[in-house]
gemmi code that builds the backbone of each chain (N, CA, C; Angstrom):
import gemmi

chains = {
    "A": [
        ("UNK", (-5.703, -11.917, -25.605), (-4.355, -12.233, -25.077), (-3.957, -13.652, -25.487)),
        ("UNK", (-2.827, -13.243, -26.045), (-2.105, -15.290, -27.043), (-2.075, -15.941, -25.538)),
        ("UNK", (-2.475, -17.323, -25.554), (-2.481, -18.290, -24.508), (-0.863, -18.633, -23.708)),
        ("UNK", (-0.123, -18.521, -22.685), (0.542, -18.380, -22.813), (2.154, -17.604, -22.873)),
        ("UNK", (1.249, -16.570, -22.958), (2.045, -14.986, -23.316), (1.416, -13.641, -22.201)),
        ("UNK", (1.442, -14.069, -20.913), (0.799, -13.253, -19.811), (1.462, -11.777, -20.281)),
        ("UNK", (0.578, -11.296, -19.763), (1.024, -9.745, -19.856), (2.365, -9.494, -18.692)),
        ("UNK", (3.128, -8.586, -18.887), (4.263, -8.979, -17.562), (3.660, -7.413, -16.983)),
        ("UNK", (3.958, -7.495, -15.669), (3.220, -6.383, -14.594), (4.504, -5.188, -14.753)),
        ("UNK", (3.722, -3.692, -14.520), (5.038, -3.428, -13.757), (5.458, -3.761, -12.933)),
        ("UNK", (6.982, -3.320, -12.639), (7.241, -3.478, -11.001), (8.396, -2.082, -10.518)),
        ("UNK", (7.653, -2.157, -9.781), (8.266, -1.405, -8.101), (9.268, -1.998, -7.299)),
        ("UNK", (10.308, -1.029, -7.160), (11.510, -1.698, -5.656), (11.680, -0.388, -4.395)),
        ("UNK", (11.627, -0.974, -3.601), (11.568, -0.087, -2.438), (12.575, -0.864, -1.511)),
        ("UNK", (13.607, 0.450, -1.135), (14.242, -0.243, -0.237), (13.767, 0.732, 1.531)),
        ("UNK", (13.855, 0.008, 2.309), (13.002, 0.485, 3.987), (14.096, 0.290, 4.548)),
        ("UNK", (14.514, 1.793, 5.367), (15.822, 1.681, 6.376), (15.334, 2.262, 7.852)),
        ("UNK", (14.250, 2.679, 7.521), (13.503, 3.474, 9.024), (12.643, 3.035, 9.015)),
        ("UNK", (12.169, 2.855, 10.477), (11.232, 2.750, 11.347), (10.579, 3.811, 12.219)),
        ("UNK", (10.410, 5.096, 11.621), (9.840, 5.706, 12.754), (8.347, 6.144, 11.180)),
        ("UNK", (6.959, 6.533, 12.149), (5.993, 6.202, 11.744), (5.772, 7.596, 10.302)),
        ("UNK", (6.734, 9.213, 10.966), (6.734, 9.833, 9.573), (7.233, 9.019, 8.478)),
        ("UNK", (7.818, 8.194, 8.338), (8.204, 7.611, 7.354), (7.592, 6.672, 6.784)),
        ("UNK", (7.089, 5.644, 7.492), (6.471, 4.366, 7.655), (5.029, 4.593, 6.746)),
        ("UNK", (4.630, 5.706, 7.275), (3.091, 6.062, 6.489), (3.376, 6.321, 5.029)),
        ("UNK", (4.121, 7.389, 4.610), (4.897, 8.028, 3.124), (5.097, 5.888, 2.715)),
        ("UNK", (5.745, 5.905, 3.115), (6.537, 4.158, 2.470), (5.092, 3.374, 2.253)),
        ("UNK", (4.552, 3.436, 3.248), (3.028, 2.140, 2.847), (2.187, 2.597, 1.650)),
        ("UNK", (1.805, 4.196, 1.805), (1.079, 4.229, 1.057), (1.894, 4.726, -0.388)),
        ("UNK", (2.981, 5.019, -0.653), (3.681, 4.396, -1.767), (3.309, 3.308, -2.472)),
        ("UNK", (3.723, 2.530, -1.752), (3.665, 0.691, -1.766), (1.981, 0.234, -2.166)),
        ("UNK", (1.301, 0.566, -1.038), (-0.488, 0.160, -1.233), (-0.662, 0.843, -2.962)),
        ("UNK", (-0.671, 1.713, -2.827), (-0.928, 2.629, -4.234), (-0.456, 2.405, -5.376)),
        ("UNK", (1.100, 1.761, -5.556), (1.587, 0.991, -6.468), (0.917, -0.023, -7.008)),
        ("UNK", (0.561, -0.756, -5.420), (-0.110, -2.588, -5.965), (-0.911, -2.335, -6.473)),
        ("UNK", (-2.412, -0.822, -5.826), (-3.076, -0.718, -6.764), (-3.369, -0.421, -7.543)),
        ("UNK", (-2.409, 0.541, -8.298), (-2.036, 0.421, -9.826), (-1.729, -0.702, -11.125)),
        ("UNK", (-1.590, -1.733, -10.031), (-1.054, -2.873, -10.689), (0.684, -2.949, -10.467)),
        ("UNK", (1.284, -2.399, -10.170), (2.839, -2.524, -10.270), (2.995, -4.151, -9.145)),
        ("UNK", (4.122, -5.031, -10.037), (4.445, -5.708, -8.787), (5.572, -5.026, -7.928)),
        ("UNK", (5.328, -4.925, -6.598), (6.549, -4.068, -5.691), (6.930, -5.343, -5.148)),
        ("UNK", (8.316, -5.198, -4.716), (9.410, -5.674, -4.082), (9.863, -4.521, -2.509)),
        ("UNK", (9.623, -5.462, -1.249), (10.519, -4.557, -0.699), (11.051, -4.652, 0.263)),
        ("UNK", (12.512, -4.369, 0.362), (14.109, -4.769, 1.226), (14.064, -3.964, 2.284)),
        ("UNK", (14.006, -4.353, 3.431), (13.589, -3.652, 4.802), (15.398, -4.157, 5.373)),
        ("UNK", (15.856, -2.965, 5.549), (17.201, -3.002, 6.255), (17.731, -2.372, 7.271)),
        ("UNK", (17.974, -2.667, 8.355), (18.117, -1.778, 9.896), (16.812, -1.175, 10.400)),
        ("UNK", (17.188, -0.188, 9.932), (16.034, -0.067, 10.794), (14.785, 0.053, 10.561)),
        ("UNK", (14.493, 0.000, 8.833), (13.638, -0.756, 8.499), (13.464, -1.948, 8.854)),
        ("UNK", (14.398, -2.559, 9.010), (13.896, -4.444, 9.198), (13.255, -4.096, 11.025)),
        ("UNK", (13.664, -3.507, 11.399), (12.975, -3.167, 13.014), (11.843, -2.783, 12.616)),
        ("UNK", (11.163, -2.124, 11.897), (9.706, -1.972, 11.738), (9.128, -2.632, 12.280)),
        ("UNK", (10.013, -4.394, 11.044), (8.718, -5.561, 11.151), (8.577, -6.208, 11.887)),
        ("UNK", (9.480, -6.371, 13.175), (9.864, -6.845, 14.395), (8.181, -6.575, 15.258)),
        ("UNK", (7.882, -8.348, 15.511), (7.142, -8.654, 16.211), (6.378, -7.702, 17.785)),
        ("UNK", (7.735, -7.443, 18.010), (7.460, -6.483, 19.206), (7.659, -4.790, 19.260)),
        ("UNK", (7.490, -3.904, 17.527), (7.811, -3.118, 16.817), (5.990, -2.199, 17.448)),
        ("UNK", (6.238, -1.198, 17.892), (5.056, -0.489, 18.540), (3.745, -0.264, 17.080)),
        ("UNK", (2.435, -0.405, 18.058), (1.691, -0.759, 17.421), (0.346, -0.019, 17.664)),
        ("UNK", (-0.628, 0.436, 16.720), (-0.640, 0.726, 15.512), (0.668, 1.514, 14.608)),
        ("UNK", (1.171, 2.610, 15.674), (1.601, 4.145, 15.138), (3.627, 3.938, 16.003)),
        ("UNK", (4.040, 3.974, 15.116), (5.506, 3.660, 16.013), (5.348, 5.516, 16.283)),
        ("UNK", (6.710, 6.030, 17.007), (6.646, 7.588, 17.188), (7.305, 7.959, 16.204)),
        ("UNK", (7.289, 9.995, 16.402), (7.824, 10.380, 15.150), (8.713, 10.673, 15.279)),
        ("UNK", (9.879, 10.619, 13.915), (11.215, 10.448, 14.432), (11.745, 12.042, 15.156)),
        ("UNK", (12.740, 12.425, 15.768), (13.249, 13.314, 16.106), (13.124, 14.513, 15.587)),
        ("UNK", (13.221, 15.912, 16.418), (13.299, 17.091, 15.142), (12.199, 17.382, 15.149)),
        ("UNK", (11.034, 17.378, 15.528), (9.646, 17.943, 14.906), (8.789, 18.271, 16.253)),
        ("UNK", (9.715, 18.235, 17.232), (9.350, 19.356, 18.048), (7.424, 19.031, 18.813)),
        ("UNK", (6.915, 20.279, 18.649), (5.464, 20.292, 18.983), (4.377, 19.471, 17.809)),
        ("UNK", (5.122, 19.576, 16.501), (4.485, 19.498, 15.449), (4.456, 17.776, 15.721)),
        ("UNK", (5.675, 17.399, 16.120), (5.547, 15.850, 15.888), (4.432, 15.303, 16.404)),
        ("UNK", (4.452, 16.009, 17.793), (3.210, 15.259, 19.321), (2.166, 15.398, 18.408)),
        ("UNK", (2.085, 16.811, 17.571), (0.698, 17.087, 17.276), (0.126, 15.655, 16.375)),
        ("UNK", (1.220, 15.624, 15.146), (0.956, 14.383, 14.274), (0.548, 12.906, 15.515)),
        ("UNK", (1.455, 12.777, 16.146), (1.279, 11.768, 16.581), (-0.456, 11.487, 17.331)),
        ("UNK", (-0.949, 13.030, 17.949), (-2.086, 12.498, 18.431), (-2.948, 12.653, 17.622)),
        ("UNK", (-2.760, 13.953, 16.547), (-3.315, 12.951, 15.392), (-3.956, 11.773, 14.707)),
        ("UNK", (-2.317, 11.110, 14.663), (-2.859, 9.580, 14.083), (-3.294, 8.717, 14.839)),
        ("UNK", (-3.466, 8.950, 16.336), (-4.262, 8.041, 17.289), (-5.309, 8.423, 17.209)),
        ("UNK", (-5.978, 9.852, 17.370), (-7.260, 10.334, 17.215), (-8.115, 10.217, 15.928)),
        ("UNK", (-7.976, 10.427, 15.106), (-8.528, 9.795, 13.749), (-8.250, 8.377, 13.043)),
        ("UNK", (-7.807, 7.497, 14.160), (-7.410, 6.085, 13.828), (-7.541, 6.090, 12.304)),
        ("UNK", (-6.572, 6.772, 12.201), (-5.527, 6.499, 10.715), (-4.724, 4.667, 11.030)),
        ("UNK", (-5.435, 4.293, 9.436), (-4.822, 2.867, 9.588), (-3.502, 3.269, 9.396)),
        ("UNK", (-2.828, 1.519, 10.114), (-1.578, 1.535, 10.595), (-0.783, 1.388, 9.500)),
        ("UNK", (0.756, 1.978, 9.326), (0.885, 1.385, 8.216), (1.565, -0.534, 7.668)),
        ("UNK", (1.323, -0.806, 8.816), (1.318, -2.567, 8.417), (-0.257, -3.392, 7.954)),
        ("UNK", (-1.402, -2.212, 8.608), (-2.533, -2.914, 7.957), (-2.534, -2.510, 6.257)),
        ("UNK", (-1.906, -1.204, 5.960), (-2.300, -0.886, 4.611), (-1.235, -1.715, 3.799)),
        ("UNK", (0.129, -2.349, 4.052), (0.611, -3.473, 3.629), (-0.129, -4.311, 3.622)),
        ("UNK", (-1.142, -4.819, 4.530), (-1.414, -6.546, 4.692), (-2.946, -5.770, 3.793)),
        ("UNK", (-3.584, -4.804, 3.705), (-4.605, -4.712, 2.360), (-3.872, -5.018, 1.084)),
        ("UNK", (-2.699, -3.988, 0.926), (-2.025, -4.096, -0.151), (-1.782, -5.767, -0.747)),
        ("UNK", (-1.235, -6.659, -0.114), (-1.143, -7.794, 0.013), (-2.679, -8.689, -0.822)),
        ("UNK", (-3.562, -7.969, -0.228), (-4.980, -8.681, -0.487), (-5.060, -8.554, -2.045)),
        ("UNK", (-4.859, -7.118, -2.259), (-5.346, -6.761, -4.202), (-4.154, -7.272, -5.128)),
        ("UNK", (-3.047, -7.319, -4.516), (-2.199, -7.889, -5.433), (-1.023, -8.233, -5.220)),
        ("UNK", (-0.141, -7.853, -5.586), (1.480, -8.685, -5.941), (2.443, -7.620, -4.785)),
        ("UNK", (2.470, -7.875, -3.986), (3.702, -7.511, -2.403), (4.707, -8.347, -1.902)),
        ("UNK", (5.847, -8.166, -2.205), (6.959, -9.043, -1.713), (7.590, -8.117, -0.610)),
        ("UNK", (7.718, -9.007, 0.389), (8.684, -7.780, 1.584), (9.765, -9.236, 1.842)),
        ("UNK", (11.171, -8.302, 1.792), (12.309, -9.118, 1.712), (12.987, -8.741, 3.346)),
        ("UNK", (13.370, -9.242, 4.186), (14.337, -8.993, 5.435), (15.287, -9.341, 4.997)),
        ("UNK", (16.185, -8.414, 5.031), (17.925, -8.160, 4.735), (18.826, -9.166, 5.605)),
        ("UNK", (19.263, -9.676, 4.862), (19.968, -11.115, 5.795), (20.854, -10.574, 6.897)),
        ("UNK", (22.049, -9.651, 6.183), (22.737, -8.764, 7.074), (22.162, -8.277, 8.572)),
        ("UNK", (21.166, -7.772, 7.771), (20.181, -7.225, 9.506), (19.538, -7.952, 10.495)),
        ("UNK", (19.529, -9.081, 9.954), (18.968, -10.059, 10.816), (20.008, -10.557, 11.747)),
        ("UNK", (21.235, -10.446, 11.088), (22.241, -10.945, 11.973), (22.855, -9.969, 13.249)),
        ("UNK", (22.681, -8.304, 12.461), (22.952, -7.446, 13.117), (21.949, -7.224, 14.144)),
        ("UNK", (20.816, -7.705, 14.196), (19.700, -7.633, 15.335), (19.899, -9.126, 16.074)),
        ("UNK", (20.233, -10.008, 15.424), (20.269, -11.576, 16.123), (18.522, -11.983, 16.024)),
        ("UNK", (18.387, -11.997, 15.101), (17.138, -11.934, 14.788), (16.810, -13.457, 13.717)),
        ("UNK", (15.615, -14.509, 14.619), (15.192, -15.133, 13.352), (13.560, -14.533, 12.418)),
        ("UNK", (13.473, -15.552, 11.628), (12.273, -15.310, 11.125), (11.317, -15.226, 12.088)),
        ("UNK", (11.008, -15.995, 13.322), (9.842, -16.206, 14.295), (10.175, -14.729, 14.739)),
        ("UNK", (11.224, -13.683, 14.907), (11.126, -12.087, 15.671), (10.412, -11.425, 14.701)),
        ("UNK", (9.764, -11.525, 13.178), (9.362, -10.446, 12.576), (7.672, -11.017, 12.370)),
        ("UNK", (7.220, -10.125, 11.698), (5.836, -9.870, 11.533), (5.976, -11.082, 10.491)),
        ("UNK", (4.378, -11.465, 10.447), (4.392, -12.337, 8.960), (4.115, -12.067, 7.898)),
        ("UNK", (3.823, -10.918, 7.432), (3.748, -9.901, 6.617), (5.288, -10.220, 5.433)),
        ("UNK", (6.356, -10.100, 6.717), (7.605, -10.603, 5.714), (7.772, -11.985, 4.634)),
        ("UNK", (7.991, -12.122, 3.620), (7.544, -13.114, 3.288), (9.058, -14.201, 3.391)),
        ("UNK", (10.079, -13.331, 3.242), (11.384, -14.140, 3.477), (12.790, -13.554, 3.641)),
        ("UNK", (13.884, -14.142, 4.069), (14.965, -13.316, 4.544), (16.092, -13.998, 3.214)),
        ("UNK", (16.457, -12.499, 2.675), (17.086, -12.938, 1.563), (18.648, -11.773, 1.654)),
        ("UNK", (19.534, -12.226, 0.764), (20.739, -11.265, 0.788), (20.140, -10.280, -0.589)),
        ("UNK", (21.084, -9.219, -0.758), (20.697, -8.255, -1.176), (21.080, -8.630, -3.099)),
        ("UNK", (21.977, -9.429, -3.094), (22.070, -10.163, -4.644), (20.705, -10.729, -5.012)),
        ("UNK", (20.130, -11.378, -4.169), (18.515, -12.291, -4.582), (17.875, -10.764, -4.915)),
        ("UNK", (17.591, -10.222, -3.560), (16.913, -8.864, -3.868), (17.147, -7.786, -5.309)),
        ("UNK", (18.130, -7.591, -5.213), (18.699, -6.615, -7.090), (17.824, -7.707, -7.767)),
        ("UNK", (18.187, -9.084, -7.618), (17.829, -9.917, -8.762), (16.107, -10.001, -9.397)),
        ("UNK", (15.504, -9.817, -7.763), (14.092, -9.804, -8.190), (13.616, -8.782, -8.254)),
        ("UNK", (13.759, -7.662, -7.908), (13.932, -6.023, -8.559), (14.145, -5.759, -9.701)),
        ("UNK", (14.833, -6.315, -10.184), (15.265, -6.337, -12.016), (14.491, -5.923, -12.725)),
        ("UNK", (15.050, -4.484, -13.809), (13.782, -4.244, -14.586), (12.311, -3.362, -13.921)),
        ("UNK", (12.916, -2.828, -12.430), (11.800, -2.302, -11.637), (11.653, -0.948, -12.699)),
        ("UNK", (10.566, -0.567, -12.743), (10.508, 0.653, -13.291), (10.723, 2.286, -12.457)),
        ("UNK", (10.602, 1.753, -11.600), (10.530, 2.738, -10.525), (11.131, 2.175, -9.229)),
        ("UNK", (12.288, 2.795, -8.671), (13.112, 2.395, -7.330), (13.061, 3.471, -5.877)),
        ("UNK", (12.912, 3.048, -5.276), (13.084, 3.935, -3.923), (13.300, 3.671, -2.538)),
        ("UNK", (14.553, 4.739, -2.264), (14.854, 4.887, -0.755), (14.571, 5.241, 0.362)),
        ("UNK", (13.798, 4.510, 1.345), (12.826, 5.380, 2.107), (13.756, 5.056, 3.406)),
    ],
    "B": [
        ("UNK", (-25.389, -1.606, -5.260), (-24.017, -1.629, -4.182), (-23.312, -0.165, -3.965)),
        ("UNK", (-23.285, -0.062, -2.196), (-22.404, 0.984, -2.382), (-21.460, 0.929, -1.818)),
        ("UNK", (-20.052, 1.107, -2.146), (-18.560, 1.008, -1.097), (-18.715, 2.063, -0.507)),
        ("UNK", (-18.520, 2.279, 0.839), (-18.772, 3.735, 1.552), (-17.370, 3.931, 2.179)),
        ("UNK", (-16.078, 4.373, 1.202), (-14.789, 4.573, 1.772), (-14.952, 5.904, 2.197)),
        ("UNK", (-15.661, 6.735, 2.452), (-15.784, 8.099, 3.275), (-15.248, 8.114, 4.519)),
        ("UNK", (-14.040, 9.364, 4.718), (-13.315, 8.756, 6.035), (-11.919, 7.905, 5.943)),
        ("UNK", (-11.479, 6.920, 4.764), (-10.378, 6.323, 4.579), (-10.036, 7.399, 3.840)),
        ("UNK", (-7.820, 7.317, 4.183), (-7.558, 8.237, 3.687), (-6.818, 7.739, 2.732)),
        ("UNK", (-6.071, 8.343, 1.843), (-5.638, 8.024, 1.042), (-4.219, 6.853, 0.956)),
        ("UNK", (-4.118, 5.715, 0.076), (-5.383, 5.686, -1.119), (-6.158, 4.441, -0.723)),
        ("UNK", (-6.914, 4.678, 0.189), (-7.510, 4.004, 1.034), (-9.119, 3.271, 0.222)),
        ("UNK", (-9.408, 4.691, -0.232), (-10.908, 4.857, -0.982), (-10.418, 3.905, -2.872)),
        ("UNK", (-9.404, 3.815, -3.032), (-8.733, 3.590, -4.037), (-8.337, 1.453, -3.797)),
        ("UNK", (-8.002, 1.516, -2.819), (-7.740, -0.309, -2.150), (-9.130, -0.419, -2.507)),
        ("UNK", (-10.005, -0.226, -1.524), (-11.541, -0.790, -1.834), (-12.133, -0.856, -2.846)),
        ("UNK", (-11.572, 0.374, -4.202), (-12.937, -0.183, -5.230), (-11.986, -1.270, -5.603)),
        ("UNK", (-10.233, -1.153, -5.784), (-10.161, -2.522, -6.196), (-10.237, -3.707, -5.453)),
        ("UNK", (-10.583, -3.724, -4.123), (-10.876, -5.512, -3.990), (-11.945, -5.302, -4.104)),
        ("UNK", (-13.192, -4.376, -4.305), (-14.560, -4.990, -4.582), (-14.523, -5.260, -6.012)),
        ("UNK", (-13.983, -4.457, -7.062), (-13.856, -4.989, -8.722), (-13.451, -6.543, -8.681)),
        ("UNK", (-12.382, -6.614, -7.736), (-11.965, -8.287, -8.203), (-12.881, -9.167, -7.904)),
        ("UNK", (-14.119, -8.699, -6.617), (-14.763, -9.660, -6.005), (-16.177, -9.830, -6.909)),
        ("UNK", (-16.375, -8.569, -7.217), (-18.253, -8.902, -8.208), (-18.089, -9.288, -9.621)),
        ("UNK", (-18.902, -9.553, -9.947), (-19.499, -9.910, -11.484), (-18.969, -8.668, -12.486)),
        ("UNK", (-18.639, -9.306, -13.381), (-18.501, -8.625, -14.768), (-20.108, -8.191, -14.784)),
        ("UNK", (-20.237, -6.514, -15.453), (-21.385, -6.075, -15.223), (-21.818, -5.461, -14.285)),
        ("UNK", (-20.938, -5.540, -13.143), (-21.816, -4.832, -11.644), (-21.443, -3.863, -11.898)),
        ("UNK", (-22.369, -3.174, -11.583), (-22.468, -1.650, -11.079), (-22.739, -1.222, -9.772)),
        ("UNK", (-22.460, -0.684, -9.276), (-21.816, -0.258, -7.794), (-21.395, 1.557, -7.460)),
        ("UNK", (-21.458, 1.796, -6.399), (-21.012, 3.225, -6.600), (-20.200, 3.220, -5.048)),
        ("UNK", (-19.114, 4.077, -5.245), (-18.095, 4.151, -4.565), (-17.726, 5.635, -3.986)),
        ("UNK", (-18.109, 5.693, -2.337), (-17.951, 6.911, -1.783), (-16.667, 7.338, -1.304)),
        ("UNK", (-16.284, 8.928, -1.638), (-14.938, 8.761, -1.136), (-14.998, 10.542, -0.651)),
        ("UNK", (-14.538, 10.460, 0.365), (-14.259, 12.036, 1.108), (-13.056, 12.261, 0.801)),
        ("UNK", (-12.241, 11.501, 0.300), (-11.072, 12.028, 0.071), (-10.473, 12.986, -1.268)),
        ("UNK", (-9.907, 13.858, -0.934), (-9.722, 14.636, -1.910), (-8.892, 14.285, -3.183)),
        ("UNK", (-7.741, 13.545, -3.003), (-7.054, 12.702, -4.041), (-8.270, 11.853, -4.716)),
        ("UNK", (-9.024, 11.557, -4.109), (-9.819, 10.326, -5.391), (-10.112, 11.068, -6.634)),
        ("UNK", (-10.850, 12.206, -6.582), (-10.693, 12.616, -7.655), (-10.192, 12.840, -9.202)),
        ("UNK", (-8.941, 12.506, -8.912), (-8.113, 12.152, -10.184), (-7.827, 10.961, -9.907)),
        ("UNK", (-7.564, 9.988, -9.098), (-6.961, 9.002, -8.884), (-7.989, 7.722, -9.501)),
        ("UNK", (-9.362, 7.925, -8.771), (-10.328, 7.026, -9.677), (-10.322, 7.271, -10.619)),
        ("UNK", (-10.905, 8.223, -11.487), (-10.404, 7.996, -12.642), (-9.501, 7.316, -13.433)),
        ("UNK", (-8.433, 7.880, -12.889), (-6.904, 7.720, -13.279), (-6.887, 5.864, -13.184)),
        ("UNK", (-7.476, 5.412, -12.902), (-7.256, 4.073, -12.043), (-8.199, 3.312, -13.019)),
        ("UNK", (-9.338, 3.460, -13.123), (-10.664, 2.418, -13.784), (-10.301, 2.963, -15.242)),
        ("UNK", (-9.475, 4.084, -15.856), (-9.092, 4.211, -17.093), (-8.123, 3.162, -17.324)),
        ("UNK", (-7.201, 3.225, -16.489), (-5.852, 2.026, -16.977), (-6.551, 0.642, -16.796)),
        ("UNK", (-7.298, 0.368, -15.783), (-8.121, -1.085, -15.587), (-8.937, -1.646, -16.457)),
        ("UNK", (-9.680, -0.338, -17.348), (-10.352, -0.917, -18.709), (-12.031, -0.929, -18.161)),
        ("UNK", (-12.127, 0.006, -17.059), (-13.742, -0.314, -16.274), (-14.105, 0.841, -16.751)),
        ("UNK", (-15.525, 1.188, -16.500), (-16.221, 2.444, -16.924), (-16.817, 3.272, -15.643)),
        ("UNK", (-16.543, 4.465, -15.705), (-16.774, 5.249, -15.027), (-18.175, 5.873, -15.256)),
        ("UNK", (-19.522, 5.683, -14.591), (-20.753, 5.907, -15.600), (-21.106, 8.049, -15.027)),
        ("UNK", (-20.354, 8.036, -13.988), (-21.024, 9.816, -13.800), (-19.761, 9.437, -12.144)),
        ("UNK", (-20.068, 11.098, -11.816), (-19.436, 11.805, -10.522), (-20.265, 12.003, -10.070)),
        ("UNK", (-20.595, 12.437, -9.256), (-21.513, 13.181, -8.218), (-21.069, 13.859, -7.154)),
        ("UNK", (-20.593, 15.305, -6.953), (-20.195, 15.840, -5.902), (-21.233, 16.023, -4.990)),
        ("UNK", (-21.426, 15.374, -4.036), (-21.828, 15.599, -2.911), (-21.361, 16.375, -1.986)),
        ("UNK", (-21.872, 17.131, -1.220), (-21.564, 18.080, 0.292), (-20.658, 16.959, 1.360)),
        ("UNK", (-19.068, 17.193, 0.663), (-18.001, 16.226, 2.180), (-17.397, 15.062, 1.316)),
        ("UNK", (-17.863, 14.914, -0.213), (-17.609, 13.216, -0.721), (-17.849, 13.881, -1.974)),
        ("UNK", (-17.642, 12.484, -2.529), (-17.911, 12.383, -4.318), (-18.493, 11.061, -4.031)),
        ("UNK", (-19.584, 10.459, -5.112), (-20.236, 9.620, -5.410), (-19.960, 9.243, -6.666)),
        ("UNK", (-18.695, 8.089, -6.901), (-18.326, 7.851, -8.141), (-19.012, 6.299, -8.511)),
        ("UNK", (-19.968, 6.418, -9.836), (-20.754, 5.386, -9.907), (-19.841, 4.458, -11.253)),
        ("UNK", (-19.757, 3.387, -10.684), (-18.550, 2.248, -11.851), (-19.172, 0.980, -12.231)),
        ("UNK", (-18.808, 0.581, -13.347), (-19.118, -0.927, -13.892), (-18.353, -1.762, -14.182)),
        ("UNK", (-17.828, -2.872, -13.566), (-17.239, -3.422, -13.716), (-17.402, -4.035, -15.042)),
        ("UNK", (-16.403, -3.719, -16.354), (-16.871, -4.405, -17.539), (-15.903, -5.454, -18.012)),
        ("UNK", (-14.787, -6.101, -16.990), (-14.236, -7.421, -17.508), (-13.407, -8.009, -16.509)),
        ("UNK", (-13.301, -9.193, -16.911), (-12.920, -9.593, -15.076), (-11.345, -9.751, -15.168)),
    ],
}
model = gemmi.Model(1)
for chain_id, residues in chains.items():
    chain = gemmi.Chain(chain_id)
    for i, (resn, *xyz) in enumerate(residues, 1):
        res = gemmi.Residue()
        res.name, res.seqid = resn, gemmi.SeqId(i, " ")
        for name, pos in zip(("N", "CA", "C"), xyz):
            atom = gemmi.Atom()
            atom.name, atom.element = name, gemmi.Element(name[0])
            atom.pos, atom.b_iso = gemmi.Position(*pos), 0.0
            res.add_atom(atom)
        chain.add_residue(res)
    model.add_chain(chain)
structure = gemmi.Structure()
structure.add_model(model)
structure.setup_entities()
């Protein structure tokens, strides 16, 4: 490798609008699985995604969203009974092997009244959605969760 | 060395061999347990793009016993 001339990574953009834990799991291990592929991911947590990361956001397993009846409870005791990691620990692994940016949507912060001290630290910063496109740029792969 | 991700689910068994690759010696060899059914293609799939060597499988009864060398850092 010429000195100089780094190899450039892929990258990944994910944008996070929910918070309930069917989703939350699909989105992490997206994300974990990317980094460890090597992709750098980017990712824009908005409404009710940005509630995920909220400090006081239920913990390990948020519930499952609406609609799923018997099946949901079942998942849910499920993922308490086989302490399936959470999906903010498989972010903060993800974090460990490589390249994870999590962006809080400026908008949403305002729409929650929310500062940086209400979210997890996992977030790394609260940006508008122009910065975000900007460092997304060139993602090879985008998604709406 | 053995990573014993048996029990993590996916890609759980897949996080661990890579923070143990980043953490040992160029040269280690190590073997990496995984009950999970995705590893299967996924290790592979994974220490091929990374440039590591995959030295054998081993299906075990519940797991696979995938034995690796880390060959560059």
């Amino acid at each position: 490798m010429p000195a100089g001339n780094p190899p450039i990574p892929a990258k990944m953009s994910v944008v996070l609008t929910e918070d309930r834990v069917d989703k939350l799991i699909p989105f992490s291990t997206l994300v974990s699985g990317a980094v460890a592929m090597g992709f750098e991911v980017h990712v824009f947590a908005s409404v009710w995604g940005l509630n995920a990361f909220r400090k006081t956001s239920p913990s390990p397993h948020p519930p499952v969203g609406p609609g799923h009846g018997e099946e949901g409870a079942r998942l849910e005791r499920t993922l308490a009974d086989r302490k399936v990691p959470s999906w903010k620990s498989m972010l903060s692994a993800a974090k460990g092997i490589g390249a994870l940016h999590v962006y809080a949507c400026s908008q949403s912060m305002e729409l929650f009244h929310l500062t940086p001290a209400d979210l997890d630290p996992i977030v790394d910063e609260v940006v508008g959605i122009a910065t975000f496109i900007d460092r997304a740029r060139h993602a090879e792969a985008s998604y709406f969760v | 060395m053995v990573v014993d991700a048996r029990g993590s689910w996916c890609p759980g068994p897949l996080m661990e061999l890579v923070r143990v690759i980043q953490e040992e010696e160029v040269g280690t060899e190590f073997e990496l347990l995984s009950s999970d059914e995705g590893s299967r293609k996924d290790i592979p799939l994974w220490i091929d793009k990374a440039g590591h060597q995959l030295l054998r499988i081993q299906n075990e009864p519940g797991f696979d016993r995938f034995i690796i060398r880390k060959s560059h850092s």
